[in-house]
N, CA, C, O and CB atoms as a CASP TS submission, in Angstrom:
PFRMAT TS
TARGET T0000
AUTHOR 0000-0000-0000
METHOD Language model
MODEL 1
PARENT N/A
ATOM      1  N   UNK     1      30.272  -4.855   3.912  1.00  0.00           N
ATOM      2  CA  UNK     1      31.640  -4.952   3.459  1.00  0.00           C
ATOM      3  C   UNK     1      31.658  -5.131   1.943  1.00  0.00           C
ATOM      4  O   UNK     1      30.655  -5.568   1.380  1.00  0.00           O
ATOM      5  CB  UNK     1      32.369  -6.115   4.163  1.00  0.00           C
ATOM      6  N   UNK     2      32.861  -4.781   1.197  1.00  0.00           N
ATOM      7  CA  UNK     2      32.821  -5.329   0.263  1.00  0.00           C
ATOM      8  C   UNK     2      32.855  -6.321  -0.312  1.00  0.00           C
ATOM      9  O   UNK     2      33.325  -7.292   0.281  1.00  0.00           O
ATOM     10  CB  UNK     2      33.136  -5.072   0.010  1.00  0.00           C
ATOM     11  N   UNK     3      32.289  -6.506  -1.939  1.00  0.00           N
ATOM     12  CA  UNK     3      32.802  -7.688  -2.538  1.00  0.00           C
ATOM     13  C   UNK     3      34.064  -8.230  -2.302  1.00  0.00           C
ATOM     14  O   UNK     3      34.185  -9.378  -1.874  1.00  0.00           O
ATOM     15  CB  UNK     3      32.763  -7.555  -3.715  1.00  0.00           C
ATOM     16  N   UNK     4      35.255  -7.327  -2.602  1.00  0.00           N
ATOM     17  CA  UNK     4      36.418  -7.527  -3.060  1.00  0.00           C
ATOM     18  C   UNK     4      37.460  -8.545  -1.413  1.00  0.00           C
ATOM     19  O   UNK     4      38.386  -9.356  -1.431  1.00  0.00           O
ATOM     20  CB  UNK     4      36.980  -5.696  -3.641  1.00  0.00           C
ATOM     21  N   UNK     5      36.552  -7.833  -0.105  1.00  0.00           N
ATOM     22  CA  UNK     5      36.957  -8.164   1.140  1.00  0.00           C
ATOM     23  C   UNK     5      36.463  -9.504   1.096  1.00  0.00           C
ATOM     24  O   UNK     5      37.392 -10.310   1.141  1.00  0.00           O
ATOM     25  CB  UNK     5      36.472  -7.278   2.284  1.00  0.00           C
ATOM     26  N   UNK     6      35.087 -10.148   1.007  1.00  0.00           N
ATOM     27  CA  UNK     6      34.855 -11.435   0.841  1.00  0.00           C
ATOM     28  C   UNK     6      35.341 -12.519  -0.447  1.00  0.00           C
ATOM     29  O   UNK     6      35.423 -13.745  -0.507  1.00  0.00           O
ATOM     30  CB  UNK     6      33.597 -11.359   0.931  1.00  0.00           C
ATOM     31  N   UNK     7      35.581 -11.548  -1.306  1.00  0.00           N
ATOM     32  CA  UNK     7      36.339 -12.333  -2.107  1.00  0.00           C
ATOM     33  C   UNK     7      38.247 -13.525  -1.545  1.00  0.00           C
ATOM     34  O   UNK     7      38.758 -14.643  -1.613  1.00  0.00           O
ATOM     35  CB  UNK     7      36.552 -10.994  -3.212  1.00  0.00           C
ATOM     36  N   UNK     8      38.451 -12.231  -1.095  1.00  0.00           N
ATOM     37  CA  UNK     8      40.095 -12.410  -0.598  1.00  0.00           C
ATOM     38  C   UNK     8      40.148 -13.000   0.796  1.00  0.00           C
ATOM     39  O   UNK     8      41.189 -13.623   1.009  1.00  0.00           O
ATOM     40  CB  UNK     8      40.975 -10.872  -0.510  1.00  0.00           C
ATOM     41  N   UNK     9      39.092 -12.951   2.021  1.00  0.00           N
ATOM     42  CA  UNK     9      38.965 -13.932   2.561  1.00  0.00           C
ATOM     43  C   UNK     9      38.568 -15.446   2.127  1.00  0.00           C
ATOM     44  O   UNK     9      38.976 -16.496   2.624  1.00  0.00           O
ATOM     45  CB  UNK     9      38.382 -13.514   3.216  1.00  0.00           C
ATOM     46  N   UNK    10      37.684 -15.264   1.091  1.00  0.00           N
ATOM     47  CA  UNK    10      37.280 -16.727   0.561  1.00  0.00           C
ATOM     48  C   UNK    10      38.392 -17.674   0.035  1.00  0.00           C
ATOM     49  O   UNK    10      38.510 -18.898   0.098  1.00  0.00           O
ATOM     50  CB  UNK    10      36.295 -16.578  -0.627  1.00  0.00           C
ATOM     51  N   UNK    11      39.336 -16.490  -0.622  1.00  0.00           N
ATOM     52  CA  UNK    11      40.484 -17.664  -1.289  1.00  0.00           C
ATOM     53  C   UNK    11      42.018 -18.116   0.443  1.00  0.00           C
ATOM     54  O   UNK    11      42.951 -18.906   0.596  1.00  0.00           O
ATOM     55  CB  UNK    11      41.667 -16.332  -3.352  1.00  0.00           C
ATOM     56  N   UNK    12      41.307 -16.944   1.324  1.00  0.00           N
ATOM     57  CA  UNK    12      42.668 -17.326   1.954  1.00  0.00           C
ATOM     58  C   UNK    12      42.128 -18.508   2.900  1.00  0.00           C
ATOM     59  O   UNK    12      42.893 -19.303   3.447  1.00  0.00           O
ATOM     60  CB  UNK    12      43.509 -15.956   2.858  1.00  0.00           C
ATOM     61  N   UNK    13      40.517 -18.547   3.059  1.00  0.00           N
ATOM     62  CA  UNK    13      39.950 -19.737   3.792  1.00  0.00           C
ATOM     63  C   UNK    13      39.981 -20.641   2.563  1.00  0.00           C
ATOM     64  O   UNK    13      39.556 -21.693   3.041  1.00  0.00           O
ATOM     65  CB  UNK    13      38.373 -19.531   4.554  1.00  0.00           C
ATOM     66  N   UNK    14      40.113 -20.769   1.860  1.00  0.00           N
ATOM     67  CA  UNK    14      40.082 -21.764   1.176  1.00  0.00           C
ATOM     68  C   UNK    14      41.908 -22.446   1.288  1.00  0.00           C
ATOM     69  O   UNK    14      42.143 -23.647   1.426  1.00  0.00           O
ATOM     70  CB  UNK    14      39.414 -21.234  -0.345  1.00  0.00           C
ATOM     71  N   UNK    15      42.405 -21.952   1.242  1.00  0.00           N
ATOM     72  CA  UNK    15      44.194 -21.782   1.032  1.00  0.00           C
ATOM     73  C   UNK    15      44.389 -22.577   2.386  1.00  0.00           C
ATOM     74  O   UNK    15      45.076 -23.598   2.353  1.00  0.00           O
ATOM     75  CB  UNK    15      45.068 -19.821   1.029  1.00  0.00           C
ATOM     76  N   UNK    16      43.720 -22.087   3.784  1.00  0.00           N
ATOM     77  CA  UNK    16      43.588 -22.513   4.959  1.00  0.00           C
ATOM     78  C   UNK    16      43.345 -24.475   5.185  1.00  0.00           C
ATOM     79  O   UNK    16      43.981 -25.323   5.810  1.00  0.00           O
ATOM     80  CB  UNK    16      42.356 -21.546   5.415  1.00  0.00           C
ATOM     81  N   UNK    17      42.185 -24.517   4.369  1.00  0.00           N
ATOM     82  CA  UNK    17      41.468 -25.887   4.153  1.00  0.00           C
ATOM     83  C   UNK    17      42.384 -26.652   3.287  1.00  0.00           C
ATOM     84  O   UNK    17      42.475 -27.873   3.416  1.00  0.00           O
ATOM     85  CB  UNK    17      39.972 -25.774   3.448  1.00  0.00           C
ATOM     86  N   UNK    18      42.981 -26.080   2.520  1.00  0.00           N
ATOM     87  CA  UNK    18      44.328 -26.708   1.144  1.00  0.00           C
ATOM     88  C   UNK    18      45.471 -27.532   2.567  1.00  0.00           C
ATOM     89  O   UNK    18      45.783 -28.700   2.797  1.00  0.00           O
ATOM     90  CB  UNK    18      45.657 -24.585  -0.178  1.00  0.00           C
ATOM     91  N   UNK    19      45.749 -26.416   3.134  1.00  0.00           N
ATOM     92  CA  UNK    19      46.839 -26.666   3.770  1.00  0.00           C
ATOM     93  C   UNK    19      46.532 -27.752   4.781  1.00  0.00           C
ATOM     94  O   UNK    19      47.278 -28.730   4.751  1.00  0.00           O
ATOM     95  CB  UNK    19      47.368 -25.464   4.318  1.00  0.00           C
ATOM     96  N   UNK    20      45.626 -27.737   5.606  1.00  0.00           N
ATOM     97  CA  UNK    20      45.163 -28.836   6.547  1.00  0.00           C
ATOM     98  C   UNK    20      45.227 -30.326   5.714  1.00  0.00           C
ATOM     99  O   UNK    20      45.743 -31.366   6.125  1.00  0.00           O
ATOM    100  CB  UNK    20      43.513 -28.464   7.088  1.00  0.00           C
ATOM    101  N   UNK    21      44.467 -30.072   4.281  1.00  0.00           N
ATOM    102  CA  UNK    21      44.468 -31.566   4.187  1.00  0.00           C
ATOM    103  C   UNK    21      46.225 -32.136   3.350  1.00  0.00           C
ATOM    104  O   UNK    21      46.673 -33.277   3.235  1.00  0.00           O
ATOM    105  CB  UNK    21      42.821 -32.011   3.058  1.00  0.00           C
ATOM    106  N   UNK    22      46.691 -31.100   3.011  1.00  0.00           N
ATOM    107  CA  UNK    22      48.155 -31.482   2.579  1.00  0.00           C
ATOM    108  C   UNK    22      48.970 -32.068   4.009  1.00  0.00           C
ATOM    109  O   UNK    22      49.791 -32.980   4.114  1.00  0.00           O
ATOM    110  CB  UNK    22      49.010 -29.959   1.879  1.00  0.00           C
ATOM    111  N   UNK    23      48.258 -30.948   5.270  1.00  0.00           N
ATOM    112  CA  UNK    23      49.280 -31.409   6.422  1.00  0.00           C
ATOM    113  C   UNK    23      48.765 -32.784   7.044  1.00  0.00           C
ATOM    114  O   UNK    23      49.531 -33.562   7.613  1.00  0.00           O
ATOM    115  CB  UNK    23      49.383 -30.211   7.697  1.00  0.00           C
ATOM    116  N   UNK    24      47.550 -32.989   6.904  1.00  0.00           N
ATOM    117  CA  UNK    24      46.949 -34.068   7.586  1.00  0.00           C
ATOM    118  C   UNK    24      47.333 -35.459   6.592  1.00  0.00           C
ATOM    119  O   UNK    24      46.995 -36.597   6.917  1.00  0.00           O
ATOM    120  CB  UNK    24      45.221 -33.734   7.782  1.00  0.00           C
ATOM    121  N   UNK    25      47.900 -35.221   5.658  1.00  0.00           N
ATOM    122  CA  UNK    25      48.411 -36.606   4.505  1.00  0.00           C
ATOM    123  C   UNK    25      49.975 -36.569   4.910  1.00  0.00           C
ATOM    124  O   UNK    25      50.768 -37.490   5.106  1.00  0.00           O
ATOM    125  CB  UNK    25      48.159 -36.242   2.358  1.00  0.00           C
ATOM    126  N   UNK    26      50.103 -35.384   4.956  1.00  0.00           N
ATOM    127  CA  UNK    26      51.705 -35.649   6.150  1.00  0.00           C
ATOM    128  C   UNK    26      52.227 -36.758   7.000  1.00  0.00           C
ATOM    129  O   UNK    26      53.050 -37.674   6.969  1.00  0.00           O
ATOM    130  CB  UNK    26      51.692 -34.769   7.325  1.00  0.00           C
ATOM    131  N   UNK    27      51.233 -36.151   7.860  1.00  0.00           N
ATOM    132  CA  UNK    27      50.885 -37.096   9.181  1.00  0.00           C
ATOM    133  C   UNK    27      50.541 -38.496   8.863  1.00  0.00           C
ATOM    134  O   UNK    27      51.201 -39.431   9.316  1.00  0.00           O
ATOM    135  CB  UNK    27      49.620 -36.547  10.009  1.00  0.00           C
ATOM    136  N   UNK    28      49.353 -38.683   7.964  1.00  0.00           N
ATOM    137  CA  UNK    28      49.265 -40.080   7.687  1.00  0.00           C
ATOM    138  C   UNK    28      50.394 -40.682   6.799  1.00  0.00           C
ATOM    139  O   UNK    28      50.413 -41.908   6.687  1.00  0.00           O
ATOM    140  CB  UNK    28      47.980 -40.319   7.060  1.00  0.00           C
ATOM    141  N   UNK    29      51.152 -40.084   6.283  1.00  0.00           N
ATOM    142  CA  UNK    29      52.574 -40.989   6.089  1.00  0.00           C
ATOM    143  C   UNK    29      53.374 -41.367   6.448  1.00  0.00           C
ATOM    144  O   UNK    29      54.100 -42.323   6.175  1.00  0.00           O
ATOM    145  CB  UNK    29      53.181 -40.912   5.677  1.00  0.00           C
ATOM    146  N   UNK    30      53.314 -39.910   7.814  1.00  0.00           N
ATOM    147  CA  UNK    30      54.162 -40.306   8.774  1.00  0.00           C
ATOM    148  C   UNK    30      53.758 -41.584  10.272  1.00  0.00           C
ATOM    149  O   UNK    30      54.391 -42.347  11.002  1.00  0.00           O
ATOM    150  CB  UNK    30      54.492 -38.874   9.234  1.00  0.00           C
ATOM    151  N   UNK    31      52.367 -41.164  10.066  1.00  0.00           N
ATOM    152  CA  UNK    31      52.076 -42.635  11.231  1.00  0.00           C
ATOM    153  C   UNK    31      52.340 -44.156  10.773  1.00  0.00           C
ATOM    154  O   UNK    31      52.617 -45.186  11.387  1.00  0.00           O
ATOM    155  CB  UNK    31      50.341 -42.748  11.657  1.00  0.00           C
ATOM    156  N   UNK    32      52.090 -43.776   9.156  1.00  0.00           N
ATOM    157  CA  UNK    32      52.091 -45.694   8.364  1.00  0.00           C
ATOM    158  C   UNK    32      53.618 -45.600   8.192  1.00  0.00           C
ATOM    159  O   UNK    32      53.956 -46.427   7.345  1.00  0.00           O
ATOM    160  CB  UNK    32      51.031 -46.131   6.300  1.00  0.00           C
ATOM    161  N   UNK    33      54.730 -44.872   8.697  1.00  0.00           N
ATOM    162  CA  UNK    33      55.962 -45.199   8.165  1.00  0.00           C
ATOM    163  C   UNK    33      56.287 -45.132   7.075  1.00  0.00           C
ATOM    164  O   UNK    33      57.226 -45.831   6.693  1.00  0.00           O
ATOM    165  CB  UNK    33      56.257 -46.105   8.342  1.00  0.00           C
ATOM    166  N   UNK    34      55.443 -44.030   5.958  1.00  0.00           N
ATOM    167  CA  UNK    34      55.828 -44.241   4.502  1.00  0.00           C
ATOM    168  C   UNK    34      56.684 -43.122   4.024  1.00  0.00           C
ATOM    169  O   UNK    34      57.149 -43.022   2.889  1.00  0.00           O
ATOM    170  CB  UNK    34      54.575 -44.346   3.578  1.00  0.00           C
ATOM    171  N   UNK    35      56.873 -42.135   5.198  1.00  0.00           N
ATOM    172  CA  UNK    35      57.629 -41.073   4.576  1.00  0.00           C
ATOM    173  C   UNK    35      58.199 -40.342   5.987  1.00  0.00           C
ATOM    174  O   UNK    35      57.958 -40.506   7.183  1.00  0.00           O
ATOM    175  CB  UNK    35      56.612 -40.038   3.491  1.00  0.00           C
ATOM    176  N   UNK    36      58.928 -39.604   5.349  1.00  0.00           N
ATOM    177  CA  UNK    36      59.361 -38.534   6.686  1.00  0.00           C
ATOM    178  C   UNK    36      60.039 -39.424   7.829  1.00  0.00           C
ATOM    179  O   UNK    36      59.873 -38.972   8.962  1.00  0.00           O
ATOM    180  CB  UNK    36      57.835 -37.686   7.476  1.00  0.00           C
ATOM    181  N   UNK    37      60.618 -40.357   7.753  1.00  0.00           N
ATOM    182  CA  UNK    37      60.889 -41.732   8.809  1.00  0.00           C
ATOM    183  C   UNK    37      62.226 -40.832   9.823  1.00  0.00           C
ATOM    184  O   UNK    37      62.751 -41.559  10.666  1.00  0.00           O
ATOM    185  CB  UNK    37      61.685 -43.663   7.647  1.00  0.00           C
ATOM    186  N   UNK    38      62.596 -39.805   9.782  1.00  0.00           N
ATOM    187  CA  UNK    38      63.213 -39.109  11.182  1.00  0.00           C
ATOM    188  C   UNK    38      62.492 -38.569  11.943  1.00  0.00           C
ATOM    189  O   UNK    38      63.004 -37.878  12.824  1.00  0.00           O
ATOM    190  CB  UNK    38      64.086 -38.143  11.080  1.00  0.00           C
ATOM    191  N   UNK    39      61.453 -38.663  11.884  1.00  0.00           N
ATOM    192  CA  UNK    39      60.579 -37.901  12.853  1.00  0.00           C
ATOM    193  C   UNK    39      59.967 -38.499  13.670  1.00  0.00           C
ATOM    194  O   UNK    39      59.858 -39.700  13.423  1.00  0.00           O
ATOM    195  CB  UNK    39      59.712 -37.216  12.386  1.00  0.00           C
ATOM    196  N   UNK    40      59.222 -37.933  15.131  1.00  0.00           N
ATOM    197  CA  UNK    40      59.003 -38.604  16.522  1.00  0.00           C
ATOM    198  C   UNK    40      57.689 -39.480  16.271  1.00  0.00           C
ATOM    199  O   UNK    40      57.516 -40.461  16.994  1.00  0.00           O
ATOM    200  CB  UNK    40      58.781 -37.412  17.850  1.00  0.00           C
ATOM    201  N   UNK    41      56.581 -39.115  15.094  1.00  0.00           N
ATOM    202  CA  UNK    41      55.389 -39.560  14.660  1.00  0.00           C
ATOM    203  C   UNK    41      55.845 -40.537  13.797  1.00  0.00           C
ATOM    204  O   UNK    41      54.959 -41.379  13.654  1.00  0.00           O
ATOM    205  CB  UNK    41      54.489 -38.569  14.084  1.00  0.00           C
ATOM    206  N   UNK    42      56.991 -40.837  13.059  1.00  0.00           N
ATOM    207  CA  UNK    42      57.302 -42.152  12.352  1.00  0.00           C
ATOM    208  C   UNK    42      56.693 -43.359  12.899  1.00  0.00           C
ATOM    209  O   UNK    42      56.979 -43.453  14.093  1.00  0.00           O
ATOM    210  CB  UNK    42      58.726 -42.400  12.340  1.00  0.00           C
ATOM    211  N   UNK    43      55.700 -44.659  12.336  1.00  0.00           N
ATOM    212  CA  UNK    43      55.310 -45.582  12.630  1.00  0.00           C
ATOM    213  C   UNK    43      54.407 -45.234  14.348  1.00  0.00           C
ATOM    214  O   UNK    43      54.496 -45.817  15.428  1.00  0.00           O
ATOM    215  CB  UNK    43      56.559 -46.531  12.433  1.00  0.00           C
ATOM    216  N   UNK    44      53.901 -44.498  14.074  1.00  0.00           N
ATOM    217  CA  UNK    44      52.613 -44.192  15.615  1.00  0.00           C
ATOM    218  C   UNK    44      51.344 -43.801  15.003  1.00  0.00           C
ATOM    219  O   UNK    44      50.931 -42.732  14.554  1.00  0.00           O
ATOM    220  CB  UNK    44      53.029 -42.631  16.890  1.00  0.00           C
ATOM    221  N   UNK    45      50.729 -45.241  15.139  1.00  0.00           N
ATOM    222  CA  UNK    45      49.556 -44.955  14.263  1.00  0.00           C
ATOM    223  C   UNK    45      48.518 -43.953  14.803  1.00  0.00           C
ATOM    224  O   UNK    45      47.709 -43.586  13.951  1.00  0.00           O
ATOM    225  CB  UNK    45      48.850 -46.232  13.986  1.00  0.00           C
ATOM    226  N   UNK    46      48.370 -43.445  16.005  1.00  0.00           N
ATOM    227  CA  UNK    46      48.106 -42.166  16.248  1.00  0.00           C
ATOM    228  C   UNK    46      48.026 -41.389  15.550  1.00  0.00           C
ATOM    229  O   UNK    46      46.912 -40.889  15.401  1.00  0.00           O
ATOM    230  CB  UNK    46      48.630 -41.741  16.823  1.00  0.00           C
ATOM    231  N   UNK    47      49.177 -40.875  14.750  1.00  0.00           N
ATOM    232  CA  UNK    47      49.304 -39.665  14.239  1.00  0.00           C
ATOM    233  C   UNK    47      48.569 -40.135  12.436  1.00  0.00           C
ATOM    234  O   UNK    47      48.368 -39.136  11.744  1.00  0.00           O
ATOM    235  CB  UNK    47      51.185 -39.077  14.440  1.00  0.00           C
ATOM    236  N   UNK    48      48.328 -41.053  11.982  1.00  0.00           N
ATOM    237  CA  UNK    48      47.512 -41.697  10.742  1.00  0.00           C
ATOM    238  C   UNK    48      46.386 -41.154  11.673  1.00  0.00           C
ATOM    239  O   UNK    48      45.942 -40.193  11.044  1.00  0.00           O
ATOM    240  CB  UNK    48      47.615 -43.611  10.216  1.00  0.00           C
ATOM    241  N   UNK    49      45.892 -41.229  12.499  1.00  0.00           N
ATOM    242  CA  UNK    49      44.416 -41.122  12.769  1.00  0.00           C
ATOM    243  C   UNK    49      44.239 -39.582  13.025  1.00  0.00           C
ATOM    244  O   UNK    49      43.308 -38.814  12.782  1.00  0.00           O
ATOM    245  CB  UNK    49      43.900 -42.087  14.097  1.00  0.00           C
ATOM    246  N   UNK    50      44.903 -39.489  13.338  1.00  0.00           N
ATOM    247  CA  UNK    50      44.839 -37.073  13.829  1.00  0.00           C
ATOM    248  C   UNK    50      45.156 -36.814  12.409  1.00  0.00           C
ATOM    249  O   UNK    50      44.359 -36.008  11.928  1.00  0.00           O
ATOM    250  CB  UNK    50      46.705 -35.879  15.332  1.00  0.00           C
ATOM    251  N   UNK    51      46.226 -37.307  11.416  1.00  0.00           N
ATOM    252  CA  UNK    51      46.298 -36.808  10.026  1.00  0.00           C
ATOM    253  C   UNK    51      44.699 -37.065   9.496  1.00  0.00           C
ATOM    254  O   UNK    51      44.113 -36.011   9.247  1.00  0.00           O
ATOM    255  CB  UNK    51      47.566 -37.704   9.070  1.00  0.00           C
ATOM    256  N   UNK    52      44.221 -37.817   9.369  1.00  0.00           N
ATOM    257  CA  UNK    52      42.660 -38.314   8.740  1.00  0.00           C
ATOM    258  C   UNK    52      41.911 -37.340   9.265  1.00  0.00           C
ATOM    259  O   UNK    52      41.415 -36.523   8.490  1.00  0.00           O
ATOM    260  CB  UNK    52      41.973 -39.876   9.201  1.00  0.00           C
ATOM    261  N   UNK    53      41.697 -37.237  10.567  1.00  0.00           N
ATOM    262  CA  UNK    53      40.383 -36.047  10.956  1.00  0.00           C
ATOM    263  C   UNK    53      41.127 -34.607  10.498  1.00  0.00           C
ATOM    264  O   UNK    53      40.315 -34.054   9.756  1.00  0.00           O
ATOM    265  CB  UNK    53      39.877 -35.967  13.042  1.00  0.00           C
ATOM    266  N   UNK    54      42.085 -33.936  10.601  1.00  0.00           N
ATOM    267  CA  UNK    54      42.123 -33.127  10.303  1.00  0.00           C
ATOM    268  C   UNK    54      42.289 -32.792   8.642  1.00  0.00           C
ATOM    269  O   UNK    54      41.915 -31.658   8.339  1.00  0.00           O
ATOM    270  CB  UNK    54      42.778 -32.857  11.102  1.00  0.00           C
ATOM    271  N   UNK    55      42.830 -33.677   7.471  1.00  0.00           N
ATOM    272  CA  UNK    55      42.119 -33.496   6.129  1.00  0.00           C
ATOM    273  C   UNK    55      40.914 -33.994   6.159  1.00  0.00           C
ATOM    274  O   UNK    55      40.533 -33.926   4.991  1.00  0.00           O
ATOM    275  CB  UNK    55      42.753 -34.080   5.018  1.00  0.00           C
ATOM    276  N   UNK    56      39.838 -34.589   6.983  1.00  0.00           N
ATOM    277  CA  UNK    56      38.464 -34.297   7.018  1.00  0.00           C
ATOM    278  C   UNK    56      38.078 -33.015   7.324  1.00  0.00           C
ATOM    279  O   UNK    56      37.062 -32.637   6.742  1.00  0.00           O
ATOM    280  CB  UNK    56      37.866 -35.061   7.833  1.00  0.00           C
ATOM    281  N   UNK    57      38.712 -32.082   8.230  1.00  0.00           N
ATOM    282  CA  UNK    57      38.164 -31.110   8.484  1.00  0.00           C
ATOM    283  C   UNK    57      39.038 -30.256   7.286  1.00  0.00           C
ATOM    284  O   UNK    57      38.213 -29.620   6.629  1.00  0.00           O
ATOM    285  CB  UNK    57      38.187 -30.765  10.044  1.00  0.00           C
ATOM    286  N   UNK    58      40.061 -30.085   6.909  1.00  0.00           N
ATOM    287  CA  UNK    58      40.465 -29.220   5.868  1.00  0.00           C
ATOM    288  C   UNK    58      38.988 -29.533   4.893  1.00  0.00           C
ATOM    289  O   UNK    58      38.051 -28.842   5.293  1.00  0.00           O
ATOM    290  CB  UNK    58      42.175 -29.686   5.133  1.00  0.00           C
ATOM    291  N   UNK    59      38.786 -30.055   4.212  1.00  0.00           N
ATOM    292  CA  UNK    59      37.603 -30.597   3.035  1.00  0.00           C
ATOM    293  C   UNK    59      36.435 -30.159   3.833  1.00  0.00           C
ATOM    294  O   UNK    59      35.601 -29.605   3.117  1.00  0.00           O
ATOM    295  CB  UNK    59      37.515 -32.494   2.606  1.00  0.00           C
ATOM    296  N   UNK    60      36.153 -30.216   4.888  1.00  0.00           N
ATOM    297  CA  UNK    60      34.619 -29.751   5.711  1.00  0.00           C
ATOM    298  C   UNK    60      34.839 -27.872   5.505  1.00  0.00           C
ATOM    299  O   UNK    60      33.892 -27.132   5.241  1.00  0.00           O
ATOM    300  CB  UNK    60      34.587 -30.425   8.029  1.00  0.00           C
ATOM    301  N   UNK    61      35.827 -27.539   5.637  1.00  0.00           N
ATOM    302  CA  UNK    61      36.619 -26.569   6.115  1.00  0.00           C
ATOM    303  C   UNK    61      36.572 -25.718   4.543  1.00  0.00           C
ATOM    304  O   UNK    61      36.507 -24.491   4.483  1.00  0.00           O
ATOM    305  CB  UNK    61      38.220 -27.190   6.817  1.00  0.00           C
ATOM    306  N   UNK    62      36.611 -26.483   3.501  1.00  0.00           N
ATOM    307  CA  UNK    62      36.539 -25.852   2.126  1.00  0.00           C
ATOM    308  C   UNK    62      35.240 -25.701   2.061  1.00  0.00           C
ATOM    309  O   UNK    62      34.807 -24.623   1.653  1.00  0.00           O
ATOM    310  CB  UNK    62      37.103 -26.615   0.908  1.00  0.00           C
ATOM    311  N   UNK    63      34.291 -26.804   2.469  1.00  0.00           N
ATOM    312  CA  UNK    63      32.457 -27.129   1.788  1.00  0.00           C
ATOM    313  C   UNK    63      31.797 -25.948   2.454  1.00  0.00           C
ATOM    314  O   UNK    63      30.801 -25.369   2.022  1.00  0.00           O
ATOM    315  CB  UNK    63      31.430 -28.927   2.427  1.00  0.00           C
ATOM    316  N   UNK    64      32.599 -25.593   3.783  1.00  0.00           N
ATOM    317  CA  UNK    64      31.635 -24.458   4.323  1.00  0.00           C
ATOM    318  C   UNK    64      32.124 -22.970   3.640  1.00  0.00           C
ATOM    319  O   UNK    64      31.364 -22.002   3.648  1.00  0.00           O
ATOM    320  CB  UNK    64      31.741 -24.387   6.158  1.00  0.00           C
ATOM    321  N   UNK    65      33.480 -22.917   3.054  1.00  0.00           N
ATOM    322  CA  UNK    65      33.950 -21.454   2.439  1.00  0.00           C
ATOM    323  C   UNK    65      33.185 -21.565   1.415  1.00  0.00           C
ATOM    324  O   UNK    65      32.578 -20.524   1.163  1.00  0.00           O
ATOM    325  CB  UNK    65      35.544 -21.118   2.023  1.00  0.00           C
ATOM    326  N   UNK    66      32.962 -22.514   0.658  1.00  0.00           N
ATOM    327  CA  UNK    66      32.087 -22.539  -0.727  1.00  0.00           C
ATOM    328  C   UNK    66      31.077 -22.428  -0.696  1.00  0.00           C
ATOM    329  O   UNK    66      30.795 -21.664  -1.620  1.00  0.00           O
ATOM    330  CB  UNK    66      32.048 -23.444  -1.459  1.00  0.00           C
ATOM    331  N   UNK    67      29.927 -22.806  -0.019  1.00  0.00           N
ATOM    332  CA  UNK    67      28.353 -22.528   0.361  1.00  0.00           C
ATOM    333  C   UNK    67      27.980 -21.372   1.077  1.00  0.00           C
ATOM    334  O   UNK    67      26.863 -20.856   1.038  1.00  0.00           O
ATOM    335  CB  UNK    67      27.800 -23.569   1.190  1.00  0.00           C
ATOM    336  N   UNK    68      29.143 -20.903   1.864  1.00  0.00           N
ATOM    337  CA  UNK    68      28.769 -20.126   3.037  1.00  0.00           C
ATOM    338  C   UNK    68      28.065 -18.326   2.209  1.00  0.00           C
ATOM    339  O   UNK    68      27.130 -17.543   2.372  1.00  0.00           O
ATOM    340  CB  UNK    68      30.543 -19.996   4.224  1.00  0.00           C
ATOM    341  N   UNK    69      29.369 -18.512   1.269  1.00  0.00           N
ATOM    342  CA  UNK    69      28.851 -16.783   0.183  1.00  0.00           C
ATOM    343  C   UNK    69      27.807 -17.101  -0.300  1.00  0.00           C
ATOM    344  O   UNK    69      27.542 -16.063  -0.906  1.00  0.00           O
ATOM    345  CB  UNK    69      29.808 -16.145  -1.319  1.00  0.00           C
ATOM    346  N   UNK    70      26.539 -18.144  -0.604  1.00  0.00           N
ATOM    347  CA  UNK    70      25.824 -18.125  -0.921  1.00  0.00           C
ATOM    348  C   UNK    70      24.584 -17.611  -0.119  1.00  0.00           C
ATOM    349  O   UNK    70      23.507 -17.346  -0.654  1.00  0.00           O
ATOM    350  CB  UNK    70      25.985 -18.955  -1.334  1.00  0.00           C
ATOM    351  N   UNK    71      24.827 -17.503   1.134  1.00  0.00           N
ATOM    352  CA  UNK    71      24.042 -16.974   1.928  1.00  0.00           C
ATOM    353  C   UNK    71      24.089 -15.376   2.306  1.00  0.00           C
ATOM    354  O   UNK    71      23.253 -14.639   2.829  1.00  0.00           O
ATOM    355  CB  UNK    71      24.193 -17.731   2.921  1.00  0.00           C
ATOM    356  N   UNK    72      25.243 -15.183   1.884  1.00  0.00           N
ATOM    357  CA  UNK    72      24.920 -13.835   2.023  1.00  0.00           C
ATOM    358  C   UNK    72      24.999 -13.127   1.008  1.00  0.00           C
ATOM    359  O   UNK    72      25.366 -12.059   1.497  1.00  0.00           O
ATOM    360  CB  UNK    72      25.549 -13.268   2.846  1.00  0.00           C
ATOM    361  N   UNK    73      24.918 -12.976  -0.013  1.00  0.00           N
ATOM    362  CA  UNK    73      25.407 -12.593  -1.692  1.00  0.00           C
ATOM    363  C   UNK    73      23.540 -12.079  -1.893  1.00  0.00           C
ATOM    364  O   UNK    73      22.482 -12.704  -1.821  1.00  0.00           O
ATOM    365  CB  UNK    73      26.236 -14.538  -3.101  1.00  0.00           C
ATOM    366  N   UNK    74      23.910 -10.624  -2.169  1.00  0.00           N
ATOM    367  CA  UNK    74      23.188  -9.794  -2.561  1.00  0.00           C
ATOM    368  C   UNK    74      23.144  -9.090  -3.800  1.00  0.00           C
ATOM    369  O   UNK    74      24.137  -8.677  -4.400  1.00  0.00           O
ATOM    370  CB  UNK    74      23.242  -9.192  -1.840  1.00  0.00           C
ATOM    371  N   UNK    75      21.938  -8.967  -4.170  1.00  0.00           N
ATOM    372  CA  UNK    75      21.687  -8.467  -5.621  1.00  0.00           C
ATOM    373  C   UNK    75      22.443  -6.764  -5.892  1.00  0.00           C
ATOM    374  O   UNK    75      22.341  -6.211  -6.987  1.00  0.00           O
ATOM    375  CB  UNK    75      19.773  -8.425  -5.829  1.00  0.00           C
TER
END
């Protein structure tokens, strides 16, 4: 494939991993009651703990788009 094809997947997996950990800080504002307070996840600390693993995995989710072209990147 081309460069240009792994290029433009790399930024939209990366864009992918952006968004998880923006949505997963969501959630943890919305479980501690600090924001978003109309919603069904307001004060359920549940949803603080599913927000946390999933901006862990957004950030896991970036470390592997960033290393991963290194393995296949040819002269």
């Amino acid at each position: 494939m081309s460069t240009l094809f792994h290029h433009v997947f790399a930024v939209i997996s990366v864009a992918l991993g952006v968004l998880m950990i923006i949505m997963g800080g969501i959630w943890v504002l919305q479980g501690l009651g600090i924001a978003f307070l109309e919603s069904f996840m307001a004060n359920q600390i549940q949803w603080s703990v599913y927000g946390v693993i999933l901006a862990l995995a957004g950030v896991g989710h970036i470390y592997w788009t960033a290393t991963r072209g290194r393995a296949f990147k040819t002269n």
